[in-house]
C-alpha positions in Angstrom: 42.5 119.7 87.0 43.2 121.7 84.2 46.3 123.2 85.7 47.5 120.2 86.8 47.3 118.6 83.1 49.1 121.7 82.0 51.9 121.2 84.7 52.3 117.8 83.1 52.2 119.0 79.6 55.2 121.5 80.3 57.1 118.8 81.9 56.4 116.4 79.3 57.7 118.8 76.7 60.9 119.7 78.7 61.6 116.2 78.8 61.3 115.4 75.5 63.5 118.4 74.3 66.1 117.3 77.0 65.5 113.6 75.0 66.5 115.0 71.7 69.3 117.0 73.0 70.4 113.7 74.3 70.0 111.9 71.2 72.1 114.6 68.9 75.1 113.8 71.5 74.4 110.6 71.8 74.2 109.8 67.8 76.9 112.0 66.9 79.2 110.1 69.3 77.5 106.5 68.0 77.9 107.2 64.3 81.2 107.3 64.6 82.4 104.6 67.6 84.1 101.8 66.8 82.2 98.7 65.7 78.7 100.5 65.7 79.4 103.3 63.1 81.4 101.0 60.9 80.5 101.7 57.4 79.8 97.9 56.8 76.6 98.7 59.7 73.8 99.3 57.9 72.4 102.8 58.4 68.9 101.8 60.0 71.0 99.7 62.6 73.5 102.3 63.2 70.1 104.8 63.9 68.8 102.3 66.1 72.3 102.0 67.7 72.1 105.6 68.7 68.5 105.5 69.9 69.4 102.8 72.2 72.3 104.8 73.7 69.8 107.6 74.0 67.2 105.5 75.7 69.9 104.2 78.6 71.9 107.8 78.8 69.0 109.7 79.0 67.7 108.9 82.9 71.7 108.8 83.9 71.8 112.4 83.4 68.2 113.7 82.7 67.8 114.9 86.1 71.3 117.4 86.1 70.4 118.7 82.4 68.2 122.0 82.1 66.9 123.3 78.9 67.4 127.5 78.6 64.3 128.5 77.0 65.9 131.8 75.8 68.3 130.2 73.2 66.9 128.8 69.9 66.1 125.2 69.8 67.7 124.4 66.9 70.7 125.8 68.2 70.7 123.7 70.8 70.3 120.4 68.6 73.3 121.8 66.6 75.7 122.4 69.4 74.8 119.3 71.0 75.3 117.6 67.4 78.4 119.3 67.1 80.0 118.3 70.1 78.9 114.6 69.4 80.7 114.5 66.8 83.6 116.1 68.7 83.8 112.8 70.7 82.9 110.4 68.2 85.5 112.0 65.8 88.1 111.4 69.0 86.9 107.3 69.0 87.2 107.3 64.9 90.6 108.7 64.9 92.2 105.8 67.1 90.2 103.7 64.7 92.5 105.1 62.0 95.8 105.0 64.0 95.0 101.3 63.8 94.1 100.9 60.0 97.3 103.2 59.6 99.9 101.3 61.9 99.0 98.2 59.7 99.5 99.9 56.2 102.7 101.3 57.8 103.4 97.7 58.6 102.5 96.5 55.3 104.6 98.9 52.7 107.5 98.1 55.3 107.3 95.0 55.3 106.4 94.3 51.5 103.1 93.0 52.0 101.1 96.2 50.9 99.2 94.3 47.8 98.0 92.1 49.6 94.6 93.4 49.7 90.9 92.5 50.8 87.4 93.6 51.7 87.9 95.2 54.6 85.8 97.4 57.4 86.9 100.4 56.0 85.6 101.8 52.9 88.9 102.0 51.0 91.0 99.1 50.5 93.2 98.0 52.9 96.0 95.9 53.2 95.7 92.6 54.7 97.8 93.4 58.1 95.8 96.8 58.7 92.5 94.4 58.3 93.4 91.7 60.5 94.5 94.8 63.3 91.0 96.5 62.5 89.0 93.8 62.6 90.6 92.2 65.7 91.0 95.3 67.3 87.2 96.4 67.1 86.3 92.6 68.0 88.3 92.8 71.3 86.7 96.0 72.2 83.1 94.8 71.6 83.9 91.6 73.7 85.3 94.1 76.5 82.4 96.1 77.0 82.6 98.6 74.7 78.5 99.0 74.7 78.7 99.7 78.4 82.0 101.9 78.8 80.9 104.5 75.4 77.0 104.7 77.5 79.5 106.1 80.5 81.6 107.9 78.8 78.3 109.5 77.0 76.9 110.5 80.2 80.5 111.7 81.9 80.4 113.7 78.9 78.3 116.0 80.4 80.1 116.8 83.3 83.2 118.0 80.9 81.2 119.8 78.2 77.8 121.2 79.5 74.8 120.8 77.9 74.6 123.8 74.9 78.0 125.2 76.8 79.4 125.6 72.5 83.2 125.4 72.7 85.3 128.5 70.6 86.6 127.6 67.0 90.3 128.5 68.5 90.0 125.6 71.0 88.5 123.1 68.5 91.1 123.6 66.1 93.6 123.2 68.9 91.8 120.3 70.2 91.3 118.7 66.5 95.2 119.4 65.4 96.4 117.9 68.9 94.2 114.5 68.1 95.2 114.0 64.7 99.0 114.4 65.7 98.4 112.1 68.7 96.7 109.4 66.3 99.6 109.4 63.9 102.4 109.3 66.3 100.5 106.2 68.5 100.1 104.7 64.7 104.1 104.8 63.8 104.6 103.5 67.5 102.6 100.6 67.1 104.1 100.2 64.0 107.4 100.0 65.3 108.2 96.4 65.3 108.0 96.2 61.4 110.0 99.6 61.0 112.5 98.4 63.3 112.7 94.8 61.0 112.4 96.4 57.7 115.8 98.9 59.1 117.8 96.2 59.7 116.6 94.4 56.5 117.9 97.5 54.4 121.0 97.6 55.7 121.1 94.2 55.9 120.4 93.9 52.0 122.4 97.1 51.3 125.8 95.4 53.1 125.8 92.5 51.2 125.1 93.5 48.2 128.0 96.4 48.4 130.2 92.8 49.4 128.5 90.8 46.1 127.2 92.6 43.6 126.9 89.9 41.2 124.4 88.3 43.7 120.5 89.2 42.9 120.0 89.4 46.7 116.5 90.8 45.9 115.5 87.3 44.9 116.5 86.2 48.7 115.5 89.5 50.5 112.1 89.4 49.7 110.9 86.0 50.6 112.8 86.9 53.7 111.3 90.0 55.0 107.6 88.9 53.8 108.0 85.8 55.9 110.0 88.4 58.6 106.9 90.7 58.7 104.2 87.4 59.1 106.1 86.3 61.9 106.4 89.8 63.7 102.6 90.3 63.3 101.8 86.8 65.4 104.4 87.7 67.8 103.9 91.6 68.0 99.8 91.5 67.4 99.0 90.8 70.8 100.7 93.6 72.2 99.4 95.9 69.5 96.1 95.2 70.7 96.5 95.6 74.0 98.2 98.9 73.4 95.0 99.6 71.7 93.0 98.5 73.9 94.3 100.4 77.1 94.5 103.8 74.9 90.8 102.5 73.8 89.8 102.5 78.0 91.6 105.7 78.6 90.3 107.7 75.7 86.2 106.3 77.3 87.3 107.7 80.9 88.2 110.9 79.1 86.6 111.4 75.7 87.9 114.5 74.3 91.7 113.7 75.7 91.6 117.0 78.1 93.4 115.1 81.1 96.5 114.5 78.8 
């Protein structure tokens, strides 16, 4: 009986280290997903955020995770921790392509001061909120909470559990999602780019053709009521772009397939 009770005391052990190896992945890739490691969360919510993630990825991939009891513990927890934030970091930077496409939008199309609180830390200005916040609210609505508990558990398959990655192919990895990020920001910027061209040249032609007209006093108006109109026309498709780079990046979270 003894033996036995020590047979379960082993196992209960290795399941419980699995369960916190879990949890460092699992919270580093939480505190930083869309709409659950917003800085407007509280921090006990977002903590109990990652503990439910933990709770239902856990038994999807307990039984294909082994613990090697010659490596340090804390090792472990900071590798696993590490690569959490890997991913999350991958989910926050297409977070910031949005925020950035709308300040793109903004300062081309004259609406940067228009400022306002904001899911973002920093201010913001009113198009890059309106993108953020709709953005994150579409995803939520989708499914997010169910696709980033799949994506947590595929995760496994494409990094291995302690498997730590080289800093050559981090920095690779990191400098290749920041550069994706910008260039998906200017693109979904490119409606107001595109508006705030013509404008310029627009503005530039005719005041080469009348100088003594203040066409700054007619420009403006124009291209601020220009850029409201291309954001209810173009914001649908901005979010959708979003959203089906959103639903790639959660079948592939660290962007290896691309």
């Amino acid at each position: 009986m003894i033996e036995g009770l020590g047979q379960l005391l082993e196992l209960g052990e290795e399941a419980l280290a699995l369960a916190v190896l879990v949890f460092m992945r699992v919270g580093g890739i939480a505190a930083l997903l869309p709409g659950f490691g917003e800085q407007s969360v509280p921090v006990r919510v977002r903590v109990a955020v990652a503990l439910a993630f933990t709770m239902v990825v856990w038994p999807m991939v307990a039984e294909t995770l082994t613990v090697d009891p010659e490596r340090p513990f804390v090792v472990l927890m900071l590798i696993e921790g590490g690569i959490g934030l890997m991913i999350g970091l991958s989910f926050r930077l297409l977070v910031m392509a949005l925020q950035l496409a709308g300040t793109i939008a903004a300062q081309s199309t004259s609406l940067a001061q228009v400022l306002g609180p904001s899911v973002a830390p920093d201010p913001m200005p009113a198009i890059g909120n309106i993108l953020t916040i709709a953005g994150i609210t579409l995803a939520l609505v989708a499914g997010l909470h169910v696709k980033a508990a799949i994506a947590m558990a595929a995760s496994y398959g494409i990094v291995p559990l302690g498997a730590a990655p080289s800093g050559a192919d981090v920095a690779t990895w990191g400098t290749a999602r920041v550069a994706e990020a910008f260039a998906f920001a200017f693109t979904l910027a490119a409606p107001f780019l595109i508006a705030a061209l013509v404008y310029n040249v627009a503005l530039g032609a005719i005041n080469k053709a009348m100088p003594q007209l203040m066409v700054a006093f007619i420009g403006a108006p124009a291209i601020t009521g220009a850029g409201i109109l291309i954001l209810l026309l173009a914001g649908p498709l901005i979010l959708t772009a979003w959203g089906g780079r959103l639903d790639g990046l959660l079948a592939d979270p660290l962007g290896l397939a691309r």
